[in-house]
N, C-alpha and C positions, 0 to 999 in steps of 0.2 A: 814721470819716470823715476826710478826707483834710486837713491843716491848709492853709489858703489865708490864711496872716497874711503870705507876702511877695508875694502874685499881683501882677503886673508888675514885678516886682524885674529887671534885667536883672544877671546875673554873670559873670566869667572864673576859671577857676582854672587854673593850669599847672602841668602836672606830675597831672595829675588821672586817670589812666591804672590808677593802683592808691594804695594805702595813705591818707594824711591826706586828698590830696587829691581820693578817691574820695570818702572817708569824708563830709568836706564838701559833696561836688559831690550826693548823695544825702540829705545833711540839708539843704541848701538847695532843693533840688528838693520834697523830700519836703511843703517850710515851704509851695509854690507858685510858689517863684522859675522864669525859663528861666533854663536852666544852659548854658554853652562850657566843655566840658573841652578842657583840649590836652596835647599829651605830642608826641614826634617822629616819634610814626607806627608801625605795626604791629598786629598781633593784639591786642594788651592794650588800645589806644583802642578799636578796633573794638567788642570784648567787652565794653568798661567803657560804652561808649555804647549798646549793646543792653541791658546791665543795666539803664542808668538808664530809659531807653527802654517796659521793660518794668512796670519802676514805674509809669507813667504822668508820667513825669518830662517836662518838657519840656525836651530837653534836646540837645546841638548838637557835634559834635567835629572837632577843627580841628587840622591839623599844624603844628605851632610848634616850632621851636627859637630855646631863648631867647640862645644865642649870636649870632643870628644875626639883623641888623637889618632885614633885609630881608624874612625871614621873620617878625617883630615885626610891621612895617610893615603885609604883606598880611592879618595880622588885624585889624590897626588898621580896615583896610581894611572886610575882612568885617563888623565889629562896626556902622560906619558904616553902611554901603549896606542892611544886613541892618534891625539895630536902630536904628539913628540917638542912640543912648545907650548910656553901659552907668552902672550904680549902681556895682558893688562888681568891682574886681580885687583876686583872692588870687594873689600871690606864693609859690609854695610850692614849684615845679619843684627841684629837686636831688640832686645822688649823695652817697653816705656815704662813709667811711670806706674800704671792701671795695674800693676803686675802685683806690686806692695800698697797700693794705696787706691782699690777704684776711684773713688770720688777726689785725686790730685788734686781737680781742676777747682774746687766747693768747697776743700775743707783739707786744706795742708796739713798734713802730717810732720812732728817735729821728728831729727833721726833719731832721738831715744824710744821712739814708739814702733819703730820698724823692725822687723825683725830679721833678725841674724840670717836667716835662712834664705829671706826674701833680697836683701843685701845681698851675701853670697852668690844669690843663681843670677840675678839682673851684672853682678859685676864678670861672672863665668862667661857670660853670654858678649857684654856688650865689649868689656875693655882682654879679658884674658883670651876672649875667640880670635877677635884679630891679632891677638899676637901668635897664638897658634897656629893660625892658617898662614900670614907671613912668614914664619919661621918653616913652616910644611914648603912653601914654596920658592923660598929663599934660594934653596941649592939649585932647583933648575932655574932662575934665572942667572946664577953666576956661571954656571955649568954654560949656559947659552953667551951672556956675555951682555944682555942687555934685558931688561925689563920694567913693567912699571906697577907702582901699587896705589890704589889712591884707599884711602882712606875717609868713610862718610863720620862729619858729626854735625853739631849744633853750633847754637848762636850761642855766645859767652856766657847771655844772661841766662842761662839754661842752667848755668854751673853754677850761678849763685841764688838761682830763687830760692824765697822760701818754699820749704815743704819741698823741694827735689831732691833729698836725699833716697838712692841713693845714684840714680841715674845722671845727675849733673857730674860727679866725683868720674863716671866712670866715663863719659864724653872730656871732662878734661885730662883724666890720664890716657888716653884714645890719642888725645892732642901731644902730649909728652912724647906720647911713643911715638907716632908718624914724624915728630922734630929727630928724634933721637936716630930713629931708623932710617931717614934718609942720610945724615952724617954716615954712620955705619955702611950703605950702602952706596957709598957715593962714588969711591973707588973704584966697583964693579959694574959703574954705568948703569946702574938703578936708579930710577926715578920713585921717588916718593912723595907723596901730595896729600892736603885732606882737600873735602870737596862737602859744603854745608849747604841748605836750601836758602837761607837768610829770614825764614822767619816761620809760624806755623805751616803746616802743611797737612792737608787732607789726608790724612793715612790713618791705620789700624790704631797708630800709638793714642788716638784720641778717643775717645768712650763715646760710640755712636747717638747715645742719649745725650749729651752734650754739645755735641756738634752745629745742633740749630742755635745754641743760646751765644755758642762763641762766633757762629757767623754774623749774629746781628751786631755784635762788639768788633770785630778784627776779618779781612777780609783772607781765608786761609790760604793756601798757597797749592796749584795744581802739581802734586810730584814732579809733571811734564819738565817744572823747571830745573832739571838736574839732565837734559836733555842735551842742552848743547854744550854746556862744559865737561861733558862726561866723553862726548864723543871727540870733542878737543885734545882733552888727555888720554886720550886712546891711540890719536892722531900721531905722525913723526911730527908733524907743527910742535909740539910739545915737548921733543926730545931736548933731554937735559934741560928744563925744568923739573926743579924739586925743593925740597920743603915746604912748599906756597899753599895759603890756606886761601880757598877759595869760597868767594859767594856767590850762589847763581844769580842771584837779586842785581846783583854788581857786575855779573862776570863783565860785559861789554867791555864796563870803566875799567876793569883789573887786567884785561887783555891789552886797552890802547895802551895802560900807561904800563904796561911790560914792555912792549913794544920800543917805548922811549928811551931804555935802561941801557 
């Protein structure tokens, strides 16, 4: 039987086309939540919203580029006219690594050899989108009175490898912000969260020619696992909880000992 613990939950995910934010958009669906995935359009939304679709998911997909305000705006839009609320935006839209440097995984790149341009659009995307789309949705939920944002990143050492420029920089100001932004929004009963996988995880960000060589080294991580702490922080269990950096890896132990607080 089909779990209906989030039924009327309204949520956005971006970047929800493939990998984490599939993975979420299908255990929130799955919980009873209506689901918006967005991604910039093409076959893989199409597909990913027939998948959910066929789940019995309720569920909505939307062409969003989060560079781009305008396009922010006319989902703002949509969410409004459609739903007249949303509960929970997930922040997760982003490119990896492979974007400035195929070969990351083989042959690190120092950041004087990256270029400016490549820099620029991975930082557009990763660190200045979420701040775009939070700031796009900010006024309805103070307008509302209550809301929640989680925010997807990484594991620390992501921020300091070598050869991660410049996608480490942009996962830890990603982190900056979600600190900053729950302070700012604290007042208006906004919850704010980041939520990481805790360690590789099978998705796009890894170069499918590679993939065999790092599963014989490291056992990758099924997306699946951003499943149940996503549908946690979607959850009222979760209200007022905010600033907390979360690892699916862990969530278990970071739930009991909330608990104890």
């Amino acid at each position: 039987m089909k779990n209906t613990g989030l039924k009327g939950k309204k949520v956005l995910i971006t970047g929800a086309s493939s990998g984490l934010g599939f993975a979420m958009a299908k255990a929130l669906g799955n919980a009873g939540a209506s689901v918006i995935i967005t991604a910039r359009g093409g076959d893989k939304l199409n597909k990913a919203l027939n998948s959910l679709q066929s789940a019995q998911i309720d569920a909505y997909a939307l062409q969003m580029d989060v560079r781009s305000e305008q396009s922010i705006q006319e989902t703002v839009s949509w969410v409004k006219e459609q739903w007249g609320r949303l509960d929970l935006l997930v922040n997760n839209a982003g490119i990896g690594m492979r974007t400035v440097n195929p070969a990351f995984l083989t042959d690190a790149q120092p950041f004087f050899k990256v270029s400016a341009s490549g820099f620029r659009d991975l930082i557009d995307i990763n660190l200045t989108g979420y701040f775009l789309v939070a700031k796009a949705f900010a006024p309805l939920f103070i307008e509302q009175g209550k809301g929640k944002i989680v925010n997807i990143s990484m594991n620390h050492e992501t921020m300091k490898r070598k050869g991660f420029i410049p996608y480490g920089p942009s996962r830890a100001g990603a982190e900056s912000l979600s600190i900053i932004m729950a302070e700012d929004l604290k007042a208006y009963h906004i919850d704010v969260n980041m939520l990481l996988p805790g360690g590789a995880t099978e998705t796009g960000m890894i170069p499918d020619e590679f993939k065999a060589e790092i599963k014989g080294k490291i056992q990758l991580l099924s997306p699946d696992i951003m499943g149940e702490p996503i549908v946690f922080l979607s959850s009222d269990e979760s209200n007022g909880i905010t600033g907390e950096r979360i690892t699916a890896t862990s969530f278990e132990s970071w739930k009991a000992e909330l608990s104890t607080k």
